[in-house]
Every structure is written in C-alpha cells, then in structure tokens.
N, C-alpha and C positions, 0 to 999 in steps of 0.2 A: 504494500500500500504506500502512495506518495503521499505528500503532505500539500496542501493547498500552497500556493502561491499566494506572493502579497496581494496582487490584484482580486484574484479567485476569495479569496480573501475579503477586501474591500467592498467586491460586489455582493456578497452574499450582506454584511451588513447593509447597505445600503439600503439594499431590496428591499432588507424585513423592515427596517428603521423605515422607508419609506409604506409600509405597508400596516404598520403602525399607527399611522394616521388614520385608518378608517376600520381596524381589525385589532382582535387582539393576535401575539405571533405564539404561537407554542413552543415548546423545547423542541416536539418532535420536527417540528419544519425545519428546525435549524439542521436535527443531524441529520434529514431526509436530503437538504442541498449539499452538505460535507460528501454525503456518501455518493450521492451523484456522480461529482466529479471526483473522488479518491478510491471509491469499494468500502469495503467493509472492512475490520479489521481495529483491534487495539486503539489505533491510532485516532481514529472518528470522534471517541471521547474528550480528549486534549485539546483535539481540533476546535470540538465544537464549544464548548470550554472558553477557547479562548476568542469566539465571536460571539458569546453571552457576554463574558467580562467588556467587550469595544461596545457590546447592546447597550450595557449596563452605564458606560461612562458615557453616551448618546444621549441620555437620560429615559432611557426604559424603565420603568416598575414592574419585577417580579411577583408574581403572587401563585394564589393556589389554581390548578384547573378551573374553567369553567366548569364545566362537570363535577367537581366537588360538591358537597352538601354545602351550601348558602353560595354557589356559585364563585367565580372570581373573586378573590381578596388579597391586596397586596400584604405581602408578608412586611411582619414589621421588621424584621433585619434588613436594610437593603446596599449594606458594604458588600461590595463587589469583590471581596476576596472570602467574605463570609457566605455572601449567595453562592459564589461558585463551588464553594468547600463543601455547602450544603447540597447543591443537585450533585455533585461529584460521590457523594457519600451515596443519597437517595439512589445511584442512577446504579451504584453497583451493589447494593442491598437488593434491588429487582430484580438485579440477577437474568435480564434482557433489554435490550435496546428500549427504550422508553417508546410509547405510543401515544397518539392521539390525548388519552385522556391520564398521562402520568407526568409526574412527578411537577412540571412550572411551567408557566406562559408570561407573557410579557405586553405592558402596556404601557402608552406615552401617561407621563403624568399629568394628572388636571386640571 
C-alpha cells in the first residue's frame, strides 16, 4: 500500500471541508477516499488520521453518529490530538474498518 501524496492529500480535505457546508462528513467517507486511491491495508488508518486532524484544524466539530440515540452531538473534547487518540483507540477496539454509522462525523461549527 502507498501513502497519499500531499496533493491527494489536500484534495480529499478540501472536498469534505467543502462539503461540510451543507452535510455533515462521516469518518467512514474519509477512509472510503484514502482507500480509493491507496487499497486497503494498515496504512489507511494513519492516513486517515491524519486528514481528520487538517479537518479538525479547518475548524470541523467532531461528535457522535447521526444514528446515535439523540442523534448528532459534538463531543465535548474537541483537541485534535485528543479526538484523534480517541477515534484511533475506538476504531481499533471494533476491531473492523468503521462504517457508515460508527464511531464520529464531523460538522462546521455554528
């Protein structure tokens, strides 16, 4: 598995950052573009990781799934070395690639 380029990189923030505006972004879209352009493999993680942490400094708000019981709510930690530590932990406790309705999504703030 390769690693994203800075570029490949930059666009995929962008995207979501831009798509943010009108949606909220889930974790799983994020790894579902990493993997796109890399496969699968280890790496996807880190990847992804670390275009939540440039989400995060864009000024995204992490919270819980829509799908959660009372729907979306931004968690109150929102240090981006603490949210990442926390999905990082979450995402290998499930013990499979995160889906649609696990573990955080992300919203522009209000």
């Amino acid at each position: 598995m390769r690693s994203l380029t800075d570029q490949e990189h930059r666009t995929i923030v962008d995207e979501l950052y831009a798509e943010s505006e009108d949606d909220l972004v889930g974790l799983w879209e994020i790894i579902k573009l990493v993997e796109d352009l890399v496969g699968t493999g280890d790496g996807v993680r880190e990847q992804s990781l670390m275009i939540v942490a440039d989400l995060l400094a864009k000024g995204l708000v992490v919270g819980d799934p829509p799908y959660a019981l009372g729907g979306y709510k931004a968690w109150d930690e929102q240090s981006p070395d603490k949210v990442v530590g926390r999905i990082r932990s979450e995402w290998m406790s499930l013990g499979h690639t995160p889906s649609i309705p696990d573990i955080a999504w992300f919203a522009r703030r209000a």
